[in-house]
C-alpha positions, 0 to 999 in steps of 0.5 A, spaced: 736 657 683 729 654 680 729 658 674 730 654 667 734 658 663 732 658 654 737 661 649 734 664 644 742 666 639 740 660 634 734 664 632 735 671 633 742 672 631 746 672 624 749 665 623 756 665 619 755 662 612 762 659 614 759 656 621 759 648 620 754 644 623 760 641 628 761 649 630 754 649 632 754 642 635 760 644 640 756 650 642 750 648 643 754 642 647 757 648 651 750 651 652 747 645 656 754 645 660 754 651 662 747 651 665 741 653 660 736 648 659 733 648 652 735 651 647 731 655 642 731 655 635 728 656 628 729 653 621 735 657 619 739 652 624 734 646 622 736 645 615 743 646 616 744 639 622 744 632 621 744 631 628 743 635 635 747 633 642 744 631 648 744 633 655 740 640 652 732 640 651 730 643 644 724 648 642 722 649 635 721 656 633 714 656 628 715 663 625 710 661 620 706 656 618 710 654 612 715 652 617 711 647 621 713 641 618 720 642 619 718 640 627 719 633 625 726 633 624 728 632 630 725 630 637 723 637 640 721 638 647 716 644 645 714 648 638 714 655 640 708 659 636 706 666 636 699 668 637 700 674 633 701 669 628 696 665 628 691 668 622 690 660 621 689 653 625 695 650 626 696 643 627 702 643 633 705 635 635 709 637 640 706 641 647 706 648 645 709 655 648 704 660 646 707 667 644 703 673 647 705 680 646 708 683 654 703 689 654 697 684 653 691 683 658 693 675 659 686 672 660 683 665 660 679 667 655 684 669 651 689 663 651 683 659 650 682 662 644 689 661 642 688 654 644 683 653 638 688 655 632 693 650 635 688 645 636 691 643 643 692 646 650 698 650 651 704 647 655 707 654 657 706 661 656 710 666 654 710 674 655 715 677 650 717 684 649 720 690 653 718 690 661 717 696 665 722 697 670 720 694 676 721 694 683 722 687 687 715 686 689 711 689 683 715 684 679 712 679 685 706 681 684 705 680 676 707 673 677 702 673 682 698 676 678 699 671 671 699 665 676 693 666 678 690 667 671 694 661 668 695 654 670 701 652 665 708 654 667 710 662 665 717 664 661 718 671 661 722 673 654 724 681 656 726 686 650 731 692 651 728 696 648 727 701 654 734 697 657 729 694 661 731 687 659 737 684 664 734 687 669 726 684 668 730 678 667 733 678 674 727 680 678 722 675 675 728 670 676 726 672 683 720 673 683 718 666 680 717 665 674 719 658 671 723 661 665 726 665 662 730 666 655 734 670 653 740 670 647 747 668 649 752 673 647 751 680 645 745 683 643 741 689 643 734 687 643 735 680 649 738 680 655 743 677 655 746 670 659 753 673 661 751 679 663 746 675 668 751 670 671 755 675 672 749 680 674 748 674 680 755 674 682 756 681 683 749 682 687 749 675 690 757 675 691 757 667 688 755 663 681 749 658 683 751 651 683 748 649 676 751 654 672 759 653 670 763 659 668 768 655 666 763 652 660 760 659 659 767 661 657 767 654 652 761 657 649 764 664 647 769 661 643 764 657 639 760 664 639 765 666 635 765 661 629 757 661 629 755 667 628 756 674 624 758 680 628 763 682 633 768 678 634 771 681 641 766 675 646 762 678 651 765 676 656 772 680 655 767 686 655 763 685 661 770 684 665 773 690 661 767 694 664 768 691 671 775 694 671 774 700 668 768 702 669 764 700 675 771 700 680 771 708 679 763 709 680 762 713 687 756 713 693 752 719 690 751 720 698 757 719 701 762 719 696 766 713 698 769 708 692 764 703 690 765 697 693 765 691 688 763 684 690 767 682 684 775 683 686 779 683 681 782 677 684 776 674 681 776 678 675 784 673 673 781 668 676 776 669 670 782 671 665 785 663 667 779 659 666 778 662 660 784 660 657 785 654 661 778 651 659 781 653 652 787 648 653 783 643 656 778 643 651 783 642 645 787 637 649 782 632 652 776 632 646 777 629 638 777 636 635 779 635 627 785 639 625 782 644 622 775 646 628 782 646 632 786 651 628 779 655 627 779 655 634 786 657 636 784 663 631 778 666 635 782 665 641 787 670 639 782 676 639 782 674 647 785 679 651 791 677 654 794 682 657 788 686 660 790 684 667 795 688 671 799 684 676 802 690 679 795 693 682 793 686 685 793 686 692 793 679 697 791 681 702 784 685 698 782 678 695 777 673 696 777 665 694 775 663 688 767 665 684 766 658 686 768 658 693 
């Protein structure tokens, strides 16, 4: 896939007040190996790190003017403004993501005015906010649309408010657009990054090649020591779902058993690279003692036990998600 995924969880999710900077460090590490491009982040972030890992691009988040000056921190790729905030010019040094509501009539005119309160040209617009439900060809069309109005890269940050967020996600993604962000981990206003991939496996019957479940599963366990909230990881939930739920939907037409492009096959497949990237993880890298212990925790909330191999059938099973 040609579409450069953002990760937005350092700017829109609650930061544990006991999360250390190496915490944040690893996961923003584990962020890059599994396929996200840049990563999103704002002041809260900022101010609590000494230095950032490479292998990963880098957007300031510039929520308010005041806050501009904190760019120069550290080397970012892009500043990230918000029209809607811009009640006064705004001096940005490095190339621009202009914000726009996603019911605005984007014009040229209008990202020129933008334009006039940064004083400089944007390098990436973005739509941000909840999105229609769409078929395949009206999401083509209004990219079609959007590129023939502007000659800078679009990114497409869909919110859930009308719980049209993942599938916004996957349609633009197909459609077109250059990015697209969305949060890491469970959030009730993006979409989110694990429900994507998994999203694309269970309708495309593979992973694309640039994305790594195996580092997905790594970045989960930092989830768990970076942010506040529920310490049950997205991912155990989304096979919760693919076990309990979805395997017992029906064909409203014929009244035969949904088929899963997953099988459960993969679903253990899953299960080990889970724990096996935990073991590699503690075994191959320099971890301190103490980031090891809090990781052992955080991996005890793992659900062990959810596979039953009694119901597993050889002879209903496929290769490997990578395969």
């Amino acid at each position: 896939m040609k579409t450069v995924i953002i990760d937005n969880s350092l700017c829109s999710l609650p930061l544990d007040e006991a999360a250390r900077p190496e915490h944040i460090y690893r996961y923003i590490k584990a962020l890059g190996e599994a396929g996200i491009k840049y990563v999103q982040m704002d002041f809260r972030t900022i101010m609590r790190m000494e230095e950032l890992p490479d292998g990963v691009g880098y957007i300031f988040s510039s929520v308010d003017p005041m806050f501009a000056q904190l760019s120069d921190a550290f080397d970012f790729d892009y500043t990230l403004v918000s029209f809607n905030a811009l009640q006064r010019g705004v001096s940005v040094k490095t190339p621009a993501i202009i914000q726009f509501p996603a019911n605005v009539t984007l014009s040229r005119r209008l990202l020129q005015l933008a334009e006039g309160l940064i004083h400089g040209h944007a390098s990436v617009v973005r739509l941000m906010g909840d999105f229609p439900m769409m078929t395949p060809d009206e999401a083509r069309d209004m990219m079609n649309r959007l590129k023939n109005t502007v000659t800078v890269p679009i990114d497409i940050c869909p919110t859930n408010g009308g719980r049209t967020a993942l599938d916004t996600a996957l349609k633009m993604s197909a459609a077109g657009a250059e990015c697209v962000t969305m949060t890491m981990g469970v959030s009730s206003r993006y979409a989110s990054f694990e429900e994507y991939l998994f999203s694309l496996m269970a309708v495309f019957g593979a992973l694309p090649d640039n994305y790594s479940m195996a580092a997905l599963c790594k970045a989960a366990i930092y989830h768990k020591l970076v942010f506040v909230g529920e310490k049950s990881d997205s991912i155990t939930q989304i096979m919760r779902l693919l076990d309990y739920d979805i395997n017992h939907l029906c064909n409203a037409d014929t009244g035969d058993r949904v088929k899963l492009r997953i099988t459960m096959r993969e679903n253990q497949l899953l299960n080990s690279t889970f724990l096996s990237s935990v073991e590699r993880m503690l075994d191959g890298e320099d971890i301190p003692d103490d980031i090891r212990r809090e990781i052992e925790d955080a991996v005890k909330y793992f659900d062990k036990g959810l596979f039953n191999e009694e119901i597993l059938r050889e002879d209903n099973c496929r290769k490997g998600l990578s395969n």
